[in-house]
BAZATOR-767270 format. One line per field, with one value per residue (C-alpha): residue number from 0; residue in three letters; x, y, z. Coordinates in steps of 0.001 Angstrom, whole numbers. Example, Ala and Ser with C-alpha at 12.3 -4.5 7.8 and 13.67 -1.06 7.14 Angstrom:
BEGIN
n: 0	1
res: ala	ser
east: 12300	13670
north: -4500	-1060
up: 7800	7140
REM end
This chain:
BEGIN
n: 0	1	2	3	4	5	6	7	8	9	10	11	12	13	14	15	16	17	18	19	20	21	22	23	24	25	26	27	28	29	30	31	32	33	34	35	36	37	38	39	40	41	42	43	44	45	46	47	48	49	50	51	52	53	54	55	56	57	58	59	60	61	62	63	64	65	66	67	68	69	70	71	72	73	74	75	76	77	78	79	80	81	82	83	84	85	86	87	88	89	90	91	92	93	94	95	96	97	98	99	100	101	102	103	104	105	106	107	108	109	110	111	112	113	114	115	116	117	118	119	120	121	122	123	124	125	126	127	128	129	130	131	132	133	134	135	136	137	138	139	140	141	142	143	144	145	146	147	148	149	150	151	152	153	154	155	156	157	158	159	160	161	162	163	164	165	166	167	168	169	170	171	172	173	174	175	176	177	178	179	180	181	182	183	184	185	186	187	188	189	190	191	192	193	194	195	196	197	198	199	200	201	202	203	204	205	206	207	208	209	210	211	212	213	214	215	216	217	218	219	220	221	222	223	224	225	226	227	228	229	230	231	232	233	234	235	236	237	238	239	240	241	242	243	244	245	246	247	248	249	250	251	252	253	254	255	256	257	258	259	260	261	262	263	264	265	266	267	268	269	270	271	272	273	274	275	276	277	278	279	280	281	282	283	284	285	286	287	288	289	290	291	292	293	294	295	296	297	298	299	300	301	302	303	304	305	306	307	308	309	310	311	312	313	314	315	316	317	318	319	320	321	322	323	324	325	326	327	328	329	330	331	332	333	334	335	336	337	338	339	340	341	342	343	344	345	346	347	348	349	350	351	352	353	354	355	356	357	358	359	360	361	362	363	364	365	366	367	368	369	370	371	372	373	374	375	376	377	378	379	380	381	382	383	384	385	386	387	388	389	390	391	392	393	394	395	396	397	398	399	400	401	402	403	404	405	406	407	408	409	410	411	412	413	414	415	416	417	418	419	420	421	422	423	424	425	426	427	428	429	430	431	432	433	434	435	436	437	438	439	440	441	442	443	444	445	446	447	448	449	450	451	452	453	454	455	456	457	458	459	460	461	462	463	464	465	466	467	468	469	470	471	472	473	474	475	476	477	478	479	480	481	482	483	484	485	486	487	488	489	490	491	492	493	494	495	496	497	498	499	500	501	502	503	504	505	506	507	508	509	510	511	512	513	514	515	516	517	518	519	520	521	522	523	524	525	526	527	528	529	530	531	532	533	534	535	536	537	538	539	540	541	542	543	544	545	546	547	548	549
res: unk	unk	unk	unk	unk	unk	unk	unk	unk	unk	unk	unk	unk	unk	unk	unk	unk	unk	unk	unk	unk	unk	unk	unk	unk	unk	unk	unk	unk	unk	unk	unk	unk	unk	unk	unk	unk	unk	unk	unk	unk	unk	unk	unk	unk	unk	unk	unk	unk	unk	unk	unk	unk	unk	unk	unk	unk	unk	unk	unk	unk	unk	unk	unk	unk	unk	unk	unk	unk	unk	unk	unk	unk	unk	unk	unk	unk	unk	unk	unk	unk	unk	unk	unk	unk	unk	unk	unk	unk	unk	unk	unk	unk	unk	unk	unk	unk	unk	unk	unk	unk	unk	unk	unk	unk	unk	unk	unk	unk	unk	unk	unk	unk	unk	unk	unk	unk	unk	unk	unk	unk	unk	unk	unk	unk	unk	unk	unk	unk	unk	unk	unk	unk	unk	unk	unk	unk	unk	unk	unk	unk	unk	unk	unk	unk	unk	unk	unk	unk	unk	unk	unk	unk	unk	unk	unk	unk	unk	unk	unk	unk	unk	unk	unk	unk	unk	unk	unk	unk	unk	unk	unk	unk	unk	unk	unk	unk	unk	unk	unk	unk	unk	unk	unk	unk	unk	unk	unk	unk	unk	unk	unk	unk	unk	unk	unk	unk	unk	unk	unk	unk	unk	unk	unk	unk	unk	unk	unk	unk	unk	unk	unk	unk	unk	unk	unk	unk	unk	unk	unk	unk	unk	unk	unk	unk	unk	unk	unk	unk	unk	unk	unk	unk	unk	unk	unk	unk	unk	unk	unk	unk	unk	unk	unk	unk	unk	unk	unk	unk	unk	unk	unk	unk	unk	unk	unk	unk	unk	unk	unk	unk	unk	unk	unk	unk	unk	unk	unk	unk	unk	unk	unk	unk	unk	unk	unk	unk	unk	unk	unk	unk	unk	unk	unk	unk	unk	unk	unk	unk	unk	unk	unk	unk	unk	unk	unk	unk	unk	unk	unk	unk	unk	unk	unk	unk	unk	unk	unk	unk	unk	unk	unk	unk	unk	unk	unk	unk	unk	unk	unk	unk	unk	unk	unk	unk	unk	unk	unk	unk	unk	unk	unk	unk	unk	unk	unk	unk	unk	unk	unk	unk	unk	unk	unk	unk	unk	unk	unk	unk	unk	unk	unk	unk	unk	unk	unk	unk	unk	unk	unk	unk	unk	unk	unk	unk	unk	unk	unk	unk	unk	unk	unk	unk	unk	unk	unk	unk	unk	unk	unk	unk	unk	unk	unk	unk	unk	unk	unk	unk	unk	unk	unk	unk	unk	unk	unk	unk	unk	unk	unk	unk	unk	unk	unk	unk	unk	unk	unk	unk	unk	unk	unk	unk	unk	unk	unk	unk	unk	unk	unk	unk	unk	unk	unk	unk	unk	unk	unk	unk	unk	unk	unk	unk	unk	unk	unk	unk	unk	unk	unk	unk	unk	unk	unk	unk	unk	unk	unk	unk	unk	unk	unk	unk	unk	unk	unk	unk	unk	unk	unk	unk	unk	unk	unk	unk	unk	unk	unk	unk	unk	unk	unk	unk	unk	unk	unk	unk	unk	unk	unk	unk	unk	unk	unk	unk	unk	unk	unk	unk	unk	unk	unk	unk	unk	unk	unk	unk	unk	unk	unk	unk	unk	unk	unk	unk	unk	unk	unk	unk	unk	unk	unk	unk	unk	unk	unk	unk	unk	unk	unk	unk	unk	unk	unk	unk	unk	unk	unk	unk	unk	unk	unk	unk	unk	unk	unk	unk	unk	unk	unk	unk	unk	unk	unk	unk	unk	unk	unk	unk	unk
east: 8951	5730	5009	2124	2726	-211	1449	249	-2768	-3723	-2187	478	3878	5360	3773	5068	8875	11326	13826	11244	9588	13085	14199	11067	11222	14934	14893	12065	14540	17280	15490	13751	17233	18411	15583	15863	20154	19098	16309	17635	21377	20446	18151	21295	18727	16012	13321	15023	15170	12001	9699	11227	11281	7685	8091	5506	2361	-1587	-1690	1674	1483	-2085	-929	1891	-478	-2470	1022	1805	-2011	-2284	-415	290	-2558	-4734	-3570	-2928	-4512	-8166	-8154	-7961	-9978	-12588	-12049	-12494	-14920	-16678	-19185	-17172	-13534	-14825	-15822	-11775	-11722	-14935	-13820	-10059	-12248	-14310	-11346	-10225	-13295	-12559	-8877	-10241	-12766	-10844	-6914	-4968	-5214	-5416	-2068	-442	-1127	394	2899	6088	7476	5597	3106	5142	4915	1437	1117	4521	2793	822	1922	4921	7662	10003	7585	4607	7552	8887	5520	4317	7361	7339	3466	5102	7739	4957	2470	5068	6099	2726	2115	5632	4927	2126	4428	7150	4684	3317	6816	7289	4786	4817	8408	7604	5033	6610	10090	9422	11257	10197	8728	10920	10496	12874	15855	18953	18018	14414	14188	11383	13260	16329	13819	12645	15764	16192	13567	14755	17731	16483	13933	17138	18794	15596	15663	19176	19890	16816	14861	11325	11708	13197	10381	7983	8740	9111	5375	3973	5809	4368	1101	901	1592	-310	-3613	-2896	-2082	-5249	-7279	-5585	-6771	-10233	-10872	-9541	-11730	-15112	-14134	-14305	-17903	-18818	-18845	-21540	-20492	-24051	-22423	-19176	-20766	-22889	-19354	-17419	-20308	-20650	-17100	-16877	-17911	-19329	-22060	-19677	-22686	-23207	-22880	-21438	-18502	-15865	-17965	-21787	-21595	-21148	-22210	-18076	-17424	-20209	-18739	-14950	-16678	-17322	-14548	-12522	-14980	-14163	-10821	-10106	-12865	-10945	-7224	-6436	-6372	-3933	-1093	1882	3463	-84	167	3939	2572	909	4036	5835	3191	4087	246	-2835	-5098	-2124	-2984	-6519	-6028	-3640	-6062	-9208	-6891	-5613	-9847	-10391	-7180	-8006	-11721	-11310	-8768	-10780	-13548	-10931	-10029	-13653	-13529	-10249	-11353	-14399	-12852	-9952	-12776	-14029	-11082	-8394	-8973	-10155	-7388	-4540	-6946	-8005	-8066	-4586	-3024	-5189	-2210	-1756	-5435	-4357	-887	-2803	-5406	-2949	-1343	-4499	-5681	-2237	456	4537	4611	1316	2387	5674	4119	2085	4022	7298	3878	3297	6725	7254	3944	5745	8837	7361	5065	7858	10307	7850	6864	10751	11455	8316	10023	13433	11912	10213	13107	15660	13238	11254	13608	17025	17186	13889	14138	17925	19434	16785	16228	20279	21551	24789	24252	24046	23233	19680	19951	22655	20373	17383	19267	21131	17482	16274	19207	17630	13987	14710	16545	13067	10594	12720	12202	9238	8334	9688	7445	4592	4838	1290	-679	-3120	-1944	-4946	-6003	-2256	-3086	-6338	-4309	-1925	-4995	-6439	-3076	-2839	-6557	-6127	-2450	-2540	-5973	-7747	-4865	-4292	-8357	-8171	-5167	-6906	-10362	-9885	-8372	-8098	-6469	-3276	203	-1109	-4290	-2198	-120	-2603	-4165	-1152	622	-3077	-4078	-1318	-718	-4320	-4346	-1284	-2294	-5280	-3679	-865	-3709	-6137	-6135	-3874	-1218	-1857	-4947	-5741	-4766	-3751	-2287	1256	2388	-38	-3116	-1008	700	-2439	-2583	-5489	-8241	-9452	-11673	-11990	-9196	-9692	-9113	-10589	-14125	-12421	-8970	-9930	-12789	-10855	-7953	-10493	-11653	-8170	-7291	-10794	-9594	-5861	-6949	-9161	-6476	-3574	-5833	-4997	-1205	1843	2427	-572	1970	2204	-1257	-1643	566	-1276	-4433	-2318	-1327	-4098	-5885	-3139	-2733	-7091	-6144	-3452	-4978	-8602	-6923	-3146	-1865	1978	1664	4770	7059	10081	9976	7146	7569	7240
north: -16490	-16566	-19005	-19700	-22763	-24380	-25961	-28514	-28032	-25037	-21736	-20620	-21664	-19113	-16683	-14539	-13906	-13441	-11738	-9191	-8991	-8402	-5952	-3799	-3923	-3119	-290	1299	868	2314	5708	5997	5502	8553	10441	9367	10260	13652	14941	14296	15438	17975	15795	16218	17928	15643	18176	17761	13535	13134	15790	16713	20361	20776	21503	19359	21038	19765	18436	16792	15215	13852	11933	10880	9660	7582	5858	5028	3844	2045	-1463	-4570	-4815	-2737	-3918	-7021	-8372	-6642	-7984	-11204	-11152	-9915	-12168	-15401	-14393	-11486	-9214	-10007	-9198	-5772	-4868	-4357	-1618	-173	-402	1126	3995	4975	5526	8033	10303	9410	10700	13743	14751	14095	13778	15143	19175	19061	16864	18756	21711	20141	18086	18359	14934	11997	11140	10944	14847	15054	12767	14611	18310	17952	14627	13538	13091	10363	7682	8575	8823	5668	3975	5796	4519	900	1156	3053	309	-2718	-1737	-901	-4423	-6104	-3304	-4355	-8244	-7784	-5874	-8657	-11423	-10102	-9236	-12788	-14277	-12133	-12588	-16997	-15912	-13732	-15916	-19317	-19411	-21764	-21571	-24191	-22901	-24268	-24513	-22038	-21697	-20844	-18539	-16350	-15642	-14759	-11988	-10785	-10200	-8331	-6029	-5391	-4474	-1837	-788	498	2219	4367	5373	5601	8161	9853	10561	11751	13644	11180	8524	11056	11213	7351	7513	10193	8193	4873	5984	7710	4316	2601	4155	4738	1194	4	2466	865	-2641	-1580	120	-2977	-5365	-2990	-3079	-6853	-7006	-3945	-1203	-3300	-4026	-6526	-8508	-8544	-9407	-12061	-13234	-13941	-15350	-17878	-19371	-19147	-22437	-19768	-17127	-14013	-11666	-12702	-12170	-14514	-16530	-15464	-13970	-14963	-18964	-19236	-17098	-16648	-15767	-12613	-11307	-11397	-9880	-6690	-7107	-6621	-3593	-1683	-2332	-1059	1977	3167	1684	4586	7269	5703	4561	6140	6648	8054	10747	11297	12514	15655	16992	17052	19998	23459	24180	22921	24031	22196	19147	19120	19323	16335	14490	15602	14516	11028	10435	10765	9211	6181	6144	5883	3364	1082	1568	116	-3063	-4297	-4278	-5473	-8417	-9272	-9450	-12146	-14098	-14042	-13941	-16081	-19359	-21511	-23749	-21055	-18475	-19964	-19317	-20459	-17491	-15136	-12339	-13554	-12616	-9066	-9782	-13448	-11092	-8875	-11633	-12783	-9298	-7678	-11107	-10800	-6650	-5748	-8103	-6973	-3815	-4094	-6593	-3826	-1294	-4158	-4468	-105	-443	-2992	-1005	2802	1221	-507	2296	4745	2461	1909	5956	6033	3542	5080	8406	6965	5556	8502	11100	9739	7417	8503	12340	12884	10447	9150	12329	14370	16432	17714	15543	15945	17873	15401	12247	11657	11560	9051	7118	6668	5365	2893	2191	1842	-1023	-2778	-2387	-4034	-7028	-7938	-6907	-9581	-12371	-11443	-11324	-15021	-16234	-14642	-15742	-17036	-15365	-12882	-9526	-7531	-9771	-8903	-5479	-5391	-7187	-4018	-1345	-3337	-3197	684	1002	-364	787	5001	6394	6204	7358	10374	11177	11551	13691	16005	16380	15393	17791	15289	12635	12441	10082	7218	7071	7381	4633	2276	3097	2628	-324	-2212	-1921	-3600	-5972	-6873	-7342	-9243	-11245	-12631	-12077	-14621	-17105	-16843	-18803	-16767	-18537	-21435	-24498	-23268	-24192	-20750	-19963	-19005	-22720	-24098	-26688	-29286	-26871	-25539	-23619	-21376	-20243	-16893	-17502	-14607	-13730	-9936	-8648	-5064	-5381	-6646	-5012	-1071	-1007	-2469	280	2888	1572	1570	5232	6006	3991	4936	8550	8358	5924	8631	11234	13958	12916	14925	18450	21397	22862	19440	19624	23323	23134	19500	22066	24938	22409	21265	24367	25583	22329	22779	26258	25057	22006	23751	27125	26351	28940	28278	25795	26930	26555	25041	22849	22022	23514	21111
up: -30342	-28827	-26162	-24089	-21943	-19917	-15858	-13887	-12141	-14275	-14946	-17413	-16453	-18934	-21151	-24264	-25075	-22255	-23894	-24948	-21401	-19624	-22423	-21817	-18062	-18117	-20489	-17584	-15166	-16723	-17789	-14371	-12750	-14992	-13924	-10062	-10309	-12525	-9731	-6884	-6816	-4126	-1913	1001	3825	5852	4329	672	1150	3030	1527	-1571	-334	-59	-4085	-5708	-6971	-6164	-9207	-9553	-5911	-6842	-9611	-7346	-4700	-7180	-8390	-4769	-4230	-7292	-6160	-7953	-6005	-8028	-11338	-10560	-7495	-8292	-11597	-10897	-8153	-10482	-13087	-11241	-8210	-10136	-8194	-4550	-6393	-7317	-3898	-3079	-5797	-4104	-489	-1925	-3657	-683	1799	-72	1055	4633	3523	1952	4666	8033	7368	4580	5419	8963	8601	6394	8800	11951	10596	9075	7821	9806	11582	15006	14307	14765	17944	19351	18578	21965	23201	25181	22445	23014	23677	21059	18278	18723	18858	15651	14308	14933	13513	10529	10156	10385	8353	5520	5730	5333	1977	1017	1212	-1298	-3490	-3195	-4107	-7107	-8475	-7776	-9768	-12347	-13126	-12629	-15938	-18152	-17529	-17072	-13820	-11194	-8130	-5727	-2414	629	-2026	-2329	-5959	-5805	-8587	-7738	-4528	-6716	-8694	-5527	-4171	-7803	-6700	-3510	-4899	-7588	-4877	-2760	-5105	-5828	-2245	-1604	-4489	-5188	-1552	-1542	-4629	-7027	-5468	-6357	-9880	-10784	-9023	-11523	-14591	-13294	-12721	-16192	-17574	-15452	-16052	-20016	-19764	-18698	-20437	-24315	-22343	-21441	-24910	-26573	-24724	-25142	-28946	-28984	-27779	-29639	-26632	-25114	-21374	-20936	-23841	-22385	-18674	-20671	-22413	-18839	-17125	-19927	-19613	-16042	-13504	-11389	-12277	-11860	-12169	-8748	-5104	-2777	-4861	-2413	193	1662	1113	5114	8380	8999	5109	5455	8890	7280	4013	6741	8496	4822	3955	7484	7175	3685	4259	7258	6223	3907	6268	8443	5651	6857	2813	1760	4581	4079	865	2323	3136	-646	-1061	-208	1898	3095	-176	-2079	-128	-581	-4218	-4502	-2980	-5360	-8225	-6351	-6062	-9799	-11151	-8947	-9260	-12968	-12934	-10733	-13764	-15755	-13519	-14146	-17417	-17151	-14697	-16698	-20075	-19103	-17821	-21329	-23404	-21463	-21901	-18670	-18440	-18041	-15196	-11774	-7842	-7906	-9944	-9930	-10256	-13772	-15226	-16699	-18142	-19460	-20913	-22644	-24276	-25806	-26657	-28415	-28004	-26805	-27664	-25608	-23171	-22639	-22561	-19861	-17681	-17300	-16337	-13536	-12620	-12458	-10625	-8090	-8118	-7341	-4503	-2975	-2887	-1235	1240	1981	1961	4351	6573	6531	7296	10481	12256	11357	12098	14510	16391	15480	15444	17910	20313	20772	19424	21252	18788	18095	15651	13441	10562	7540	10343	10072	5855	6626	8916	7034	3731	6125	7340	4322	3040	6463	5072	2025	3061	5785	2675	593	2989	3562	46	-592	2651	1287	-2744	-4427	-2045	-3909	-3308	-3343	-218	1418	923	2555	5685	5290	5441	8921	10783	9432	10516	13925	15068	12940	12382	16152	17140	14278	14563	18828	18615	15969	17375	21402	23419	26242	24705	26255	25588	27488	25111	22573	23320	24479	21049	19054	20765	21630	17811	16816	18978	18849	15214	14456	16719	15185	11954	12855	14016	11409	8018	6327	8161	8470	8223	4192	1262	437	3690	4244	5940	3942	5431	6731	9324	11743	14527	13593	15979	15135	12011	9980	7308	7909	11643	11133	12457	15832	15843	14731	17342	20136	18993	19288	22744	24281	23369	25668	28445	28151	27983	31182	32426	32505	33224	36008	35813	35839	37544	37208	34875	32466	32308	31660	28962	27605	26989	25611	22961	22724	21633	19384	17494	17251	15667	13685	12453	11009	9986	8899	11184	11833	9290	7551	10088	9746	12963	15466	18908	21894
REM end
């Protein structure tokens, strides 16, 4: 039974067979829930269930990374975004490409040679602990929940699709909130049972997928317009409204659309060196060199997929027809397109790839989460550094059961928004509250804890702030509370060309602010940290230590 059903307003209300769609999905979860119980009936220590014992090869941790960077919005969000607004949708898959190099070139070894699970550990190596821990973990905890709402939403409407099962918000028996909830569910037992090292395999499987996946799409498309990528350009253009080939559909029409299309392009250039799952990641590697490597294969995995998401885009703009694709679902574009390329088994194929792809992200954002507060809060701060043996595993899957249930409302709040969009929110709140922080306490030897917390605590507050009273809220049509509900003043969409600077700015003042405080000893010891977490960080001396000294 093949259906294809056009809604109101545009869009496909439900697409392919169900039975089919669910059967495929649920077989995924089933084997990766063998794998997860199979791998990870040792994970009982916080290095076992928050690093996976430091056991994961370059390689194998690369491939990893790229499953945990490779989001519905990636697959999902990007394509679409492509296929209805063309040249401006593919500048999220070149802004998510770049920040990779800033990864590369100023994080990933010089944090896998001072940490050990978190980023609290790096801002507690020379810093005072008990404060800088909790802040890096209530920046942890917030930007996993705007990553996680993107997740959410595009397990939302990808289940309304493949289902038929409508979207009636404000009712008990909304029935995307129902699959939501689903996820949330299947998301916890992931991180509940299988830790860091069962996580990191239901990444490399869903990544191996994902990008064979999209590779059988892209091939398939190509082969339609005879390997010709002008004809298939020529193709979407030609049943688009808009001139996709184009700048300046989403971005350029107005003075405020061209400062939020920089404000987007800082924040996702600078976001991905301040994700607090993408630099847990470091730390599933046994050393430094190990690190580097996982991220030279994370650059190519993810460079060539992002190939494949504009041919992707491109090709439902030609091939689905106009009725079913617009602004208004653009989440739907690649699972639309796979329909109309292979029908119910390629669809079903490629939807349970979206839905492991939702899955895998979501559970190592929540294991990021649950490693925060236990480590960084829990056994650090209110356990000062003593806990029980066996607590702090305890704590973070108890943590993580709490993570869930906020990234499910969450999730329901934010449904229909485009995810790639939510993402980009996620990379400006990472970008303003983690990486000025994480860059002045590896190359400033006078940064001190009040920088660090003016940094941390200004950055965020700063951009959720304007996040909360820009359009994403409320006063759109696509905004959260919708246009009729409006108490916007802050115009741009993005907050990252105004947040991450003002972030930066506060850990200069807060430095010189807390300057020249504290005994002649504090501060003798301040530059003796200093200069060993300088050696530490460059050459990976001590770096295989089992704790950090303080």
């Amino acid at each position: 039974m093949n259906v294809l059903l056009p809604a109101q307003g545009g869009g496909a209300s439900q697409l392919g067979n169900p039975y089919l769609n669910i059967g495929i999905f649920l077989a995924f979860v089933v084997i990766t829930l063998f794998i997860v119980y199979r791998v990870s009936r040792s994970a009982t220590t916080a290095s076992d269930y928050y690093a996976a014992g430091s056991s994961f090869t370059g390689p194998q941790n690369g491939v990893a990374i790229s499953g945990d960077y490779l989001s519905a919005a990636s697959f999902l969000g990007i394509a679409g975004a492509i296929a209805v607004n063309g040249y401006d949708g593919f500048l999220y898959s070149i802004g998510f490409l770049v920040a990779w190099l800033t990864a590369l070139l100023l994080v990933a070894e010089l944090l896998r040679n001072v940490g050990r699970f978190t980023l609290g550990d790096v801002l507690a190596f020379r810093m005072k602990q008990r404060p800088v821990r909790a802040a890096a973990a209530v920046s942890t905890l917030v930007v996993s929940f705007f990553y996680l709402l993107a997740q959410m939403a595009g397990a939302g409407g990808l289940i309304s699709l493949l289902l038929g099962i409508p979207n009636t918000p404000g009712t008990i028996f909304d029935g995307q909130a129902i699959v939501i909830a689903l996820v949330g569910i299947v998301m916890i037992v992931y991180v509940l049972y299988g830790g860091m090292r069962g996580t990191t395999w239901v990444q490399i499987i869903k990544a191996t997928l994902l990008v064979i996946g999209a590779a059988v799409m892209t091939v398939w498309v190509l082969g339609l317009f005879g390997f010709n990528l002008s004809a298939l350009l020529g193709a979407a253009t030609e049943g688009s409204p808009t001139n996709l080939l184009n700048a300046g559909n989403q971005y350029g029409k107005t003075v405020t659309s061209r400062i939020d299309f920089l404000s987007l392009a800082v924040a996702l250039v600078l976001g991905t060196a301040g994700l607090p799952h993408v630099l847990m990641r470091f730390y599933t590697v046994p050393t430094a060199k190990e690190a580097r490597r996982s991220v030279n294969w994370a650059i190519w995995i993810i460079g060539i997929f992002y190939l494949f998401t504009l041919v992707i885009g491109y090709g439902a703009a030609a091939i689905v027809p106009a009725n079913l694709l617009s602004s208004k679902n653009v989440n739907d574009a690649a699972p639309l397109l796979a329909f109309e390329l292979g029908g119910t088994v390629l669809l079903g194929v490629v939807s349970a790839i979206a839905f492991a792809t939702i899955l895998a992200v979501v559970a190592g954002l929540t294991i990021t989460s649950a490693a925060s507060f236990a480590h960084d809060v829990y056994a650090s701060v209110l356990k000062e550094g003593k806990p029980e043996p066996g607590s702090e595993v305890r704590v973070a899957r108890r943590t993580a059961l709490v993570v869930g249930a906020v990234a499910v409302i969450g999730g329901i709040l934010a449904n229909g928004q485009n995810v790639a969009f939510l993402v980009a929110l996620a990379f400006a709140v990472a970008a303003s509250a983690n990486l000025p922080t994480l860059l002045y306490s590896l190359f400033w030897k006078k940064f001190n804890t009040t920088g660090a917390l003016w940094s941390i605590y200004g950055g965020l507050v700063v951009c959720i702030v304007l996040i909360i009273f820009s359009p994403v809220v409320s006063g759109s049509s696509t905004a959260i509370f919708g246009e009729d509900t409006d108490f916007a003043w802050f115009p741009l969409s993005n907050p990252g060309i105004v947040s991450i600077p003002l972030s930066f700015l506060l850990g200069v003042v807060g430095t010189f602010a807390g300057a020249n405080k504290g005994t002649p000893e504090e501060q003798e010891e301040h530059e003796r940290k200093a200069a060993e977490m300088e050696v530490r960080s460059m050459t990976g001396a001590g770096s295989s230590d089992t704790a950090v000294s303080h």
